[in-house]
C-alpha positions in Angstrom: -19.4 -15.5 -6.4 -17.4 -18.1 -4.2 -13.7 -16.7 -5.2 -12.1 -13.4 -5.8 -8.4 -12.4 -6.0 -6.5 -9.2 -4.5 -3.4 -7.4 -5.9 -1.5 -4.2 -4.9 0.3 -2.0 -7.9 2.1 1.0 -8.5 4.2 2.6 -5.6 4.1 0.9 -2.2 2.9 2.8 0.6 1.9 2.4 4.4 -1.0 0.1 4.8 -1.2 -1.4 2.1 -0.8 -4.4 4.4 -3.8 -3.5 6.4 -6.1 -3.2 3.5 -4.8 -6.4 1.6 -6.0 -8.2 5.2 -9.1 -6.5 5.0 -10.4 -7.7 2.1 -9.4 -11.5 2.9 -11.3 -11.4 6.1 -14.0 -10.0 4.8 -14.2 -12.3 2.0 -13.8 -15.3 4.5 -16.6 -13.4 6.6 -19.2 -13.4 3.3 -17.8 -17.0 2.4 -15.6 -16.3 0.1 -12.1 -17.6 -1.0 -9.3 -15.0 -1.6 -6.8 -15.4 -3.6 -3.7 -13.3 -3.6 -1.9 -12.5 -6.5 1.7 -11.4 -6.4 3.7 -8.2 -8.4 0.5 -6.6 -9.3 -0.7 -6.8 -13.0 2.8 -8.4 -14.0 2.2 -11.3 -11.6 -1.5 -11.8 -12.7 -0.3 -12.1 -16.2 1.9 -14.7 -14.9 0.1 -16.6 -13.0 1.6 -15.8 -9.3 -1.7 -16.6 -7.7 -2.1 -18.5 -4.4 -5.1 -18.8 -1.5 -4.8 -16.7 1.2 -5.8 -17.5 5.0 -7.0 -15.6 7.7 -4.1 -17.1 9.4 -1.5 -16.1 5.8 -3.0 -11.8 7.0 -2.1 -12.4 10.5 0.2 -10.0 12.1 0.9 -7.7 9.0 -0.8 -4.6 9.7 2.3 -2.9 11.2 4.4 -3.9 8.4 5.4 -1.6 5.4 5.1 -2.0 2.1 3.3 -4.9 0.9 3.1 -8.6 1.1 2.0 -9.5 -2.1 4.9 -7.2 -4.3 4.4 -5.0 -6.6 5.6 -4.4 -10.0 5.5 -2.2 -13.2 3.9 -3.9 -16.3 4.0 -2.6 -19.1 2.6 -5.6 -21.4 -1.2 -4.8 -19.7 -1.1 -1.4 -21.4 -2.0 -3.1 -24.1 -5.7 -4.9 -25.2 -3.5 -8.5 -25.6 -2.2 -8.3 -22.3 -5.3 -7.8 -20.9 -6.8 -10.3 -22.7 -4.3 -12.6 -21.1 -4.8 -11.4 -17.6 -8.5 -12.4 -18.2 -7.2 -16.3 -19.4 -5.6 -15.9 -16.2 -8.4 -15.2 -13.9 -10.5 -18.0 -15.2 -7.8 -20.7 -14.8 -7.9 -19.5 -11.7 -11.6 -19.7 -11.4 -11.2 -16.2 -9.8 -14.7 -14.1 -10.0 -14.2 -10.8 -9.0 -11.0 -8.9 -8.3 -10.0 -5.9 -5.5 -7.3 -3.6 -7.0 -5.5 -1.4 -4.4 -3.2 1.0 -6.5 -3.3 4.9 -7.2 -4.9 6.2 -10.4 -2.3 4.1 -12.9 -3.0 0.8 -11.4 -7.0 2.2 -11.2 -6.8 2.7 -14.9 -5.7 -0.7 -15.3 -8.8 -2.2 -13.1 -11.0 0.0 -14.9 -10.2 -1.0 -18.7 -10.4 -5.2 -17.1 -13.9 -4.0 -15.8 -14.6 -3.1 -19.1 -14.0 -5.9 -20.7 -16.7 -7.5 -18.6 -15.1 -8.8 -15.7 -15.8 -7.5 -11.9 -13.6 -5.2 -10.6 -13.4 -2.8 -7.7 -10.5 -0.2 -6.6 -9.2 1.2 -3.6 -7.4 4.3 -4.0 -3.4 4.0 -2.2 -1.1 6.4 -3.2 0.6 9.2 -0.7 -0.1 12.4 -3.5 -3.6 12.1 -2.9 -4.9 13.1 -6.0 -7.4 10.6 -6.6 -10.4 11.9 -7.3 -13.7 11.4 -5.2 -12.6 10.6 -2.1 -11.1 12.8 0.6 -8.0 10.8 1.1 -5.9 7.5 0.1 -4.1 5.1 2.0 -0.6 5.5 2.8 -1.2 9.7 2.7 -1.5 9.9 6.7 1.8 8.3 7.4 3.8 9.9 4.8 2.9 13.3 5.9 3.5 12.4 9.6 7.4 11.1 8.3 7.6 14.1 6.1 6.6 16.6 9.5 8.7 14.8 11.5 12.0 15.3 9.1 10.8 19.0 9.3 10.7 19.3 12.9 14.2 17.9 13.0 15.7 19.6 10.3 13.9 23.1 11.9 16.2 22.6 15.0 19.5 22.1 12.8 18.5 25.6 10.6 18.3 27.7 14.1 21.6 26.1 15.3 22.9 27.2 12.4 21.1 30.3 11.0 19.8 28.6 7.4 17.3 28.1 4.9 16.4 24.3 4.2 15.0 23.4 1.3 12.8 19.8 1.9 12.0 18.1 -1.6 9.0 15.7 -1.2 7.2 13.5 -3.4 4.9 14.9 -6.0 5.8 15.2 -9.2 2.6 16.1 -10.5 0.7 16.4 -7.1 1.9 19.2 -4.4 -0.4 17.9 -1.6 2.3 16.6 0.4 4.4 19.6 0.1 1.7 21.9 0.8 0.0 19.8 4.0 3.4 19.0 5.5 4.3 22.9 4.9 1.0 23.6 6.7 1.7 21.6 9.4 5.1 22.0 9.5 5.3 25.7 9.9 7.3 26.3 6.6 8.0 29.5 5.6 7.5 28.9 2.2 5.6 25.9 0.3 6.5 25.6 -3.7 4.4 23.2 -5.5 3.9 22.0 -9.5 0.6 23.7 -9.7 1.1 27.1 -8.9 3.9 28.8 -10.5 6.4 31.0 -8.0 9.1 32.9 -9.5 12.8 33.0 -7.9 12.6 36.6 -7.0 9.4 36.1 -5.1 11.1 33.8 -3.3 14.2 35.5 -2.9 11.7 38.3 -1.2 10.3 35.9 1.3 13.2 34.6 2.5 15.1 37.8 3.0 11.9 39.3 4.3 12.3 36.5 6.9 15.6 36.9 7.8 15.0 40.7 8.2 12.1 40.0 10.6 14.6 38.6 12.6 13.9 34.4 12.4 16.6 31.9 13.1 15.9 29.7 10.1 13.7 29.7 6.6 12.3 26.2 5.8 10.9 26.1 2.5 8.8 23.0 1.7 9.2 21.6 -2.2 7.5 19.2 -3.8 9.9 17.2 -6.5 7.5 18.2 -9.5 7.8 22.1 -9.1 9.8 23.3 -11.6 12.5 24.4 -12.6 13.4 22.2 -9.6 14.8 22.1 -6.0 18.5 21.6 -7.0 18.2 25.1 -9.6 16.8 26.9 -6.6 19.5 25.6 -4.5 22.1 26.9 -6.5 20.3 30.4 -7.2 19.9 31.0 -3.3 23.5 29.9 -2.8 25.0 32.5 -5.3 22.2 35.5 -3.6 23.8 34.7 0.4 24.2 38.0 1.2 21.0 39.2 -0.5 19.0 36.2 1.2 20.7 36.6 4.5 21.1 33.0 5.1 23.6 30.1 3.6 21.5 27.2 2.4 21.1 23.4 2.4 19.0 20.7 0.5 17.6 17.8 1.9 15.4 15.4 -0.1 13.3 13.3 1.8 12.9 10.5 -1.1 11.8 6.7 -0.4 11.5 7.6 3.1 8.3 8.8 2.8 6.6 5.8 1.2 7.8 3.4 4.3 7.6 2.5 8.1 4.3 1.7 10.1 1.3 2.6 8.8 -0.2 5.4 11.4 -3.3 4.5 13.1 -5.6 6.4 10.9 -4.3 4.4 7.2 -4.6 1.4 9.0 -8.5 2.7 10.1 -8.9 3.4 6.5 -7.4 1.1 4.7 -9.0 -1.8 6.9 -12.6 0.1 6.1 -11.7 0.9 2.3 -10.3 -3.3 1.9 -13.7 -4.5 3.8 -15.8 -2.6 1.6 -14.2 -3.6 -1.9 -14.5 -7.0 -0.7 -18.5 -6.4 -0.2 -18.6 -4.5 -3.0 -17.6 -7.3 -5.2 -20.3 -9.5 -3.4 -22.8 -6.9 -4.1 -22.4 -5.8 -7.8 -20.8 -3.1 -7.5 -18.0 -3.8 -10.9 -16.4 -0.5 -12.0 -16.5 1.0 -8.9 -13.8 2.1 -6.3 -14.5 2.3 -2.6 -14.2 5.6 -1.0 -13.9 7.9 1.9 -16.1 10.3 1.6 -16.7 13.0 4.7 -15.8 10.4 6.8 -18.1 7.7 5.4 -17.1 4.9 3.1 -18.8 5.2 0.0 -18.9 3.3 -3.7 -17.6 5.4 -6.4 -17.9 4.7 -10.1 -14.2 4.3 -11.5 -15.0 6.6 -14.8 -15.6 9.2 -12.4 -12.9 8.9 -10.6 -10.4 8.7 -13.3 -12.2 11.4 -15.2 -10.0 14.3 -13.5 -6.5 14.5 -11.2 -7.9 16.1 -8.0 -7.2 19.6 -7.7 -5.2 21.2 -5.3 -7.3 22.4 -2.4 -7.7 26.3 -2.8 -8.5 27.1 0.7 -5.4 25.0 1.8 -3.2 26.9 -0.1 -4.6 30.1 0.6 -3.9 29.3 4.0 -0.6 28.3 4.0 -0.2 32.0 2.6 -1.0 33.2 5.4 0.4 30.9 7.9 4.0 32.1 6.0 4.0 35.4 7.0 
């Protein structure tokens, strides 16, 4: 193998940057040339593919987002774009490709493996719910934005004597809600995989405010259902039952931006390094991994076999932490 090419897709997140410059200086380091292709699958398809330098990677770790774009494609859903991509990567005399995406653009690297070419993942999406590793890049720094909104938004509640409710990302996913909650010190955490009804949560909060706190955060991940804004105007109407007025904030785009911290840019720099090797060493099909702290080769049917589940003990404890 003397060239391989790199892409990001799906949703941009913190270190992507770090983990795109992994994987060229690890391919220079095994004597490889890397290629860089721009807006993900879309750009592959058309042919936005150039070399990339140590020198081209230098200085981008503390910048968000990504270099090399991303974009949605909907033309490699299908078996002719696919096919197409392929055309693309032998014009290119490209050998082996590193994907960096969550478990959409994973998909896509898997069915290209597939097809017989050499393809290996790295898991980056903030919800965490890739399977078989124990986090993704971009999930460190996105809670750390999301706790730090909290903390600020905690001292604006006591001022005023009120309940917050903080939407975060997750429409399928509630592990941002429920570790930022956790961390946070939320009152309440309300996620898509557990349902909670509007009196139990009218009970908490006026349990709260009878206890005698200052504030009620309740943490909400955008996916819980029947939504943030219906519970908004449910707790609004029940004041004087609740005890306090409330607000809504939704964090949004927020989250996904800024610096990566310095543990995403630990990880993605170890998970971009090993996809590069990984490529040299045969490993096709397979995405690289973090594993109780140790980087490890996972194969990509496995890991898109399942949506992670929700840690239990996690949200047994932020049961308790609530009261």
């Amino acid at each position: 193998m003397k060239r391989i090419g790199v892409l990001t897709s799906g949703g941009d997140n913190p270190g992507l940057n770090a983990c795109i410059r992994a994987v060229v200086r690890e391919g220079l380091d095994l004597g490889l040339e890397v290629m860089g292709i721009r807006r993900g699958f879309a750009g592959l398809l058309d042919g936005e593919i150039a070399q990339l330098t140590a020198r081209s990677v230098g200085g981008i770790m503390s910048r968000g987002g990504t270099i090399l774009g991303t974009a949605r494609c909907p033309e490699f859903y299908e078996v002719s774009g696919r096919r197409e991509a392929l055309r693309t990567l032998n014009r290119f005399e490209i050998e082996g490709l590193v994907v960096i995406g969550g478990n959409g653009s994973l998909t896509g690297a898997l069915e290209l493996w597939r097809m017989g070419f050499p393809v290996v993942g790295v898991p980056s999406t903030i919800d965490n719910d890739v399977t078989g590793t124990d986090t993704a890049i971009g999930v460190d720094t996105a809670l750390n934005t999301i706790i730090d909104a909290i903390d600020k938004i905690k001292d604006t509640a006591t001022s005023h004597n009120r309940a917050f409710l903080i939407e975060t990302m997750g429409r399928h996913c509630g592990y941002l809600a429920l570790a930022s909650g956790i961390a946070g010190g939320a009152e309440i955490v309300l996620v898509p995989e557990v349902e909670t009804t509007y009196d139990e949560i009218t009970d908490k909060i006026e349990a709260a405010y009878i206890r005698g706190k200052p504030h009620c955060i309740i943490v909400v991940a955008e996916g819980w259902k029947p939504g943030t804004e219906a519970l908004a105007e449910y707790l609004s109407s029940r004041q004087e039952t609740v005890g306090f007025s409330v607000r809504l904030t939704r964090l949004g785009y927020v989250q996904r931006g800024g610096s990566a911290s310095a543990l995403d840019r630990i990880l993605a720099t170890r998970l971009g390094a090993a996809a590069a090797r990984g490529l040299v060493e045969g490993h096709g099909g397979h995405m690289a991994a973090l594993a109780q702290n140790a980087v490890t080769m996972v194969p990509l049917p496995d890991a898109l076999s399942c949506t992670k589940e929700l840690s239990s003990q996690m949200w047994e404890l932020a049961q308790v932490m609530e009261r």
